[in-house]
N, C-alpha and C positions, 0 to 999 in steps of 0.2 A: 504493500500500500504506500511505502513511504516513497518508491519509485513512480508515483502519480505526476501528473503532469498539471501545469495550473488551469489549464480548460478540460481536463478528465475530471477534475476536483468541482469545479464548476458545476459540469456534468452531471456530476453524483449528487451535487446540492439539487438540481433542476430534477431530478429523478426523485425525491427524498418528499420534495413538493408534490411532485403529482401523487407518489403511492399515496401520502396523505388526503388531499385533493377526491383519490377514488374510495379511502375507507380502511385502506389495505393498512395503515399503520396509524397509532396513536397520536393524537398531539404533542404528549410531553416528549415520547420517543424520535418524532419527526426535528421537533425542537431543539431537543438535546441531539440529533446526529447531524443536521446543518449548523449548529454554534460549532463544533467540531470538525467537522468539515471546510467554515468561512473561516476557523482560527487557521487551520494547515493554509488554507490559500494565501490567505495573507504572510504567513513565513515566508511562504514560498514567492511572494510578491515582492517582499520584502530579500530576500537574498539577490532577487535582481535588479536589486538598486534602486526601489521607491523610497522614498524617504518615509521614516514610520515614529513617529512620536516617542522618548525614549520613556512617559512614563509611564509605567505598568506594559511597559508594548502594545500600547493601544495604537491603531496606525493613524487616527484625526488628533490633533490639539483640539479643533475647534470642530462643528457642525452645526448647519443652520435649518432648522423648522422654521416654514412660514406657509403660507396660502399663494396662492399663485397670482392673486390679483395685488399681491404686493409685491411681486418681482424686480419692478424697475427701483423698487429703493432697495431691498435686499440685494439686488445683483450690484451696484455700487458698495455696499459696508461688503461683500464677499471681496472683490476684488481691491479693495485698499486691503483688507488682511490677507488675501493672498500676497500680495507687494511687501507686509509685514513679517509673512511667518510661511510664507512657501504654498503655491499650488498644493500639492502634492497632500498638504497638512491641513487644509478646508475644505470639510465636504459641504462642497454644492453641489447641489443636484446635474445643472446643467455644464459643469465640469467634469461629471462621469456618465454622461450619456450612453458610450458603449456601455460598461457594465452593468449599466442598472437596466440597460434591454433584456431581460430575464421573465421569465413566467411567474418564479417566486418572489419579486419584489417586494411584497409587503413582507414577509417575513425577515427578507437580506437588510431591509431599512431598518427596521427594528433590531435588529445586529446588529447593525453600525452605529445607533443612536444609543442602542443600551450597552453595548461590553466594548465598541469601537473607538470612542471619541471622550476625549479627557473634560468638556467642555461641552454641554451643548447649550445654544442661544435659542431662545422660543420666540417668537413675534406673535405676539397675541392680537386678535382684534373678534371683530362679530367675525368675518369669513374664516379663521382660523376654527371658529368654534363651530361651522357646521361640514367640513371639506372630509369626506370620506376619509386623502392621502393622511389630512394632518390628526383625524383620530387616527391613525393607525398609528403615527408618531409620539401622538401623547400618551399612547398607553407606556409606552413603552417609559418616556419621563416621568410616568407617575409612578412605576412600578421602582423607579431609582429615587423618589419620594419615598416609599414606602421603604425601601431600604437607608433610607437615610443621609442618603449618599445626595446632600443637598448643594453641595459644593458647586457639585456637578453641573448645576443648571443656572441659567441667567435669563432672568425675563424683560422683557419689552415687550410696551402697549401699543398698540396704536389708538384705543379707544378701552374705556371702561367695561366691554361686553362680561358677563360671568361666564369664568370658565370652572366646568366642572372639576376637582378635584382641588381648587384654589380657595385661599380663603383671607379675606380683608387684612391680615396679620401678616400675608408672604411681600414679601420686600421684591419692587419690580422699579425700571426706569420706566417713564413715560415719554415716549419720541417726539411728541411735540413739534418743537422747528428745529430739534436737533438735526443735525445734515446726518448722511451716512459716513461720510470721516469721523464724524464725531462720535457716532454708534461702535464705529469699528474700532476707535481707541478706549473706549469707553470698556471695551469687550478683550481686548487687547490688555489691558490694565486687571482686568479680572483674572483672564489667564496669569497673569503674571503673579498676582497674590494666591493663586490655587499653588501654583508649583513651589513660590515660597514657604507655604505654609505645608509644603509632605514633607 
């Protein structure tokens, strides 16, 4: 197995999906053999010279959840912190377009949001709180909620809508007329106090 290749591994993740998909295998067991399967690829991704974040071997520093009707201000704060801390080391979405062409997507996101990324930045607003993609994403930060692992996550408003799992006490920026340089140092600075503080 350890002779696998990084699209047989791939492969095997997209195969793992469907048996689940037809009934043929469990959730937890589907779950637990693509976390497994997405850690080997990433070594293996990682041996060929992708840059991979040194803490905990997570391969993102940073990754961004948002709605898609906020794109054009997100794709600005993405690409000043790529300028800041390397391509390679912020996931956005539409900087991995080949990969994230896959059948099992919402599972692979959920990977990368919860055991992937040292960092992740939420952009809250009302379209956040109804978009099929971004519950798939929030489960996943509520369940690093629920572990405690509050570090973890950094929120911006774009509006007051209520989001499920939040509550009047959680500490969030509000974007306001902040620019997205300003989002992205802002976010920048936080990474920077996470890794001070392990």
């Amino acid at each position: 197995m350890r002779n696998d290749t990084p699209d047989s591994i791939l492969r095997k993740i997209e195969i793992v999906g469907r048996l689940y998909d037809e009934g043929k295998i469990l959730k937890p067991v589907a779950e637990e053999k693509q976390k497994e399967l997405l850690d080997r690829y990433l070594e293996d991704e990682t041996r060929k010279g992708i840059q991979v974040s040194e803490d905990k071997g997570r391969r993102f520093k940073i990754a961004l959840s948002f709605p898609g009707e906020k794109r054009a201000f997100v794709y600005e704060v993405a690409n000043a912190l790529c300028q800041s801390h390397g391509q390679e080391s912020v996931f956005y979405d539409e900087h991995f377009k080949a990969e994230l062409a896959r059948v099992d997507l919402d599972t692979y996101l959920q990977s990368i949001y919860h055991d992937h990324s040292e960092l992740i930045v939420v952009f809250l607003c009302k379209e956040y709180n109804i978009k099929e993609w971004c519950g798939l994403e929030w489960r996943s930060i509520r369940d690093l909620i629920r572990q405690r692992k509050t570090s973890n996550i950094m929120l911006f408003r774009f509006d007051a809508t209520e989001i499920p799992g939040l509550f009047t006490t959680d500490g969030y920026v509000l974007i306001g007329d902040h620019s997205p340089q300003k989002i992205a140092e802002l976010i920048s600075q936080r990474y920077e106090l996470n890794r001070q503080s392990h």
